[in-house]
C-alpha positions as CSV (number, residue, x, y, z in Angstrom):
1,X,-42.8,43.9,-39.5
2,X,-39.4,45.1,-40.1
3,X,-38.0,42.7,-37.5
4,X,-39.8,40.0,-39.6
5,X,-37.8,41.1,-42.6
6,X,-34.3,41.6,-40.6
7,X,-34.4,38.3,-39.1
8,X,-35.1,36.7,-42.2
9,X,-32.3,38.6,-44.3
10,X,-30.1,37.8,-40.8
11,X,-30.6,34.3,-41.7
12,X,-30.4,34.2,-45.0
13,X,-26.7,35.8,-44.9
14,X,-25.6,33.1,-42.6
15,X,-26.9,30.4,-44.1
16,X,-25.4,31.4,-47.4
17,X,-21.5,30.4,-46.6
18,X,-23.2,26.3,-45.4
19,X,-24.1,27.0,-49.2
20,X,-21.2,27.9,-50.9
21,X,-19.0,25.5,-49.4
22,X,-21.2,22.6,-50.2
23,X,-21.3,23.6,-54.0
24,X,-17.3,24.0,-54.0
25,X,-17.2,20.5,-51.6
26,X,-19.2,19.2,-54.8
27,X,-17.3,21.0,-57.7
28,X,-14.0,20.0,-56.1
29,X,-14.9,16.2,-55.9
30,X,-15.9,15.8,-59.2
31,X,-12.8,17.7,-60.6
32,X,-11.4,15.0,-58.5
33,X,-13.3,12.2,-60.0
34,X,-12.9,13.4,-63.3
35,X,-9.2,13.4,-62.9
36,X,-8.7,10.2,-61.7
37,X,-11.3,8.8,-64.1
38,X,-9.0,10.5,-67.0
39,X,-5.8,8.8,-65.0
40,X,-7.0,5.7,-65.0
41,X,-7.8,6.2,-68.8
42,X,-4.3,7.1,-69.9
43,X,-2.8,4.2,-68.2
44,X,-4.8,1.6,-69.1
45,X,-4.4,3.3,-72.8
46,X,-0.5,3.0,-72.4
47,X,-0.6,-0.2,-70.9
48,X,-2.7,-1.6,-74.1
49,X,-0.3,0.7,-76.6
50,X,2.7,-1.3,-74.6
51,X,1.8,-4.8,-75.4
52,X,0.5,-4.1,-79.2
53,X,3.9,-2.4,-79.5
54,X,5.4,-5.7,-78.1
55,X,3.4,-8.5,-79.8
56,X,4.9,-6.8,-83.0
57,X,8.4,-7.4,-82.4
């Protein structure tokens, strides 16, 4: 019975890093995302502020 519980708690412990790296895998890639998502929203922002700023003149 105790083997049972040893094995299981033996697993459990290696299976936890497969875990941990695919929740920072996912938390890095949407960081990521999110930046280049806010990147491409800044330039296309100055780009537009650029030619309003030139149609004036």
């Amino acid at each position: 019975m105790t083997e049972h519980f040893t094995g299981h708690n033996k697993a459990r412990l290696e299976a936890s890093p497969n875990r941990f790296f695919l929740a920072f895998a996912i938390l890095a890639l949407s960081i990521a995302f999110l930046m280049s998502v806010a990147l491409a929203g800044t330039t296309a922002f100055r780009k537009e502020w650029q030619y309003a700023s030139d149609a004036k003149i």
